[in-house]
N, C-alpha and C positions, 0 to 999 in steps of 0.2 A: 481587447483583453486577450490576455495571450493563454491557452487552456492543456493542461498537464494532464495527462493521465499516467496517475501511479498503480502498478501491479502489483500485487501480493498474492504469497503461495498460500492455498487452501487447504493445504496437505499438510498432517501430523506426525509422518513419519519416512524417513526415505526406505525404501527398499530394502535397503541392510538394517534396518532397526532402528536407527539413529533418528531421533525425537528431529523435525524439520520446523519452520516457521518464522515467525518475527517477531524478534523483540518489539515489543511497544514504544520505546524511544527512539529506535532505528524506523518509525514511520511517523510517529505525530512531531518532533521536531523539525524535519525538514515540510512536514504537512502545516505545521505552524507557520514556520517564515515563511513558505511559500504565500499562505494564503493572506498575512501580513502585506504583502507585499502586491497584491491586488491579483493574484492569480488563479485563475477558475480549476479547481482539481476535480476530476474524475476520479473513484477509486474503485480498481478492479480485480476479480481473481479468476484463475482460468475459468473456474465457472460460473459464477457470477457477477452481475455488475452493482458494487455497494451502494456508490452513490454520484451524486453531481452538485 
């Protein structure tokens, strides 16, 4: 089984002000097929490790 680790920012805003992060469709649909797909995902942010 082939195993993915996806990162995501844990930060809510950059530097300049401007609101940072992730859309929720820009991570659970490729998180979706992937794991369709037989694939073991990791999911991580710089400072914590979410899950396996």
């Amino acid at each position: 089984m082939t195993n993915i680790l996806m990162v995501v920012t844990n930060g809510h805003t950059m530097d300049n002000g401007h609101l940072a992060g992730i859309w929720l469709s820009e991570f659970a649909e490729p998180y979706e097929i992937l794991r369709e797909n037989g694939y073991e995902i990791t999911v991580a942010s710089p400072k914590h490790r979410i899950s396996n």
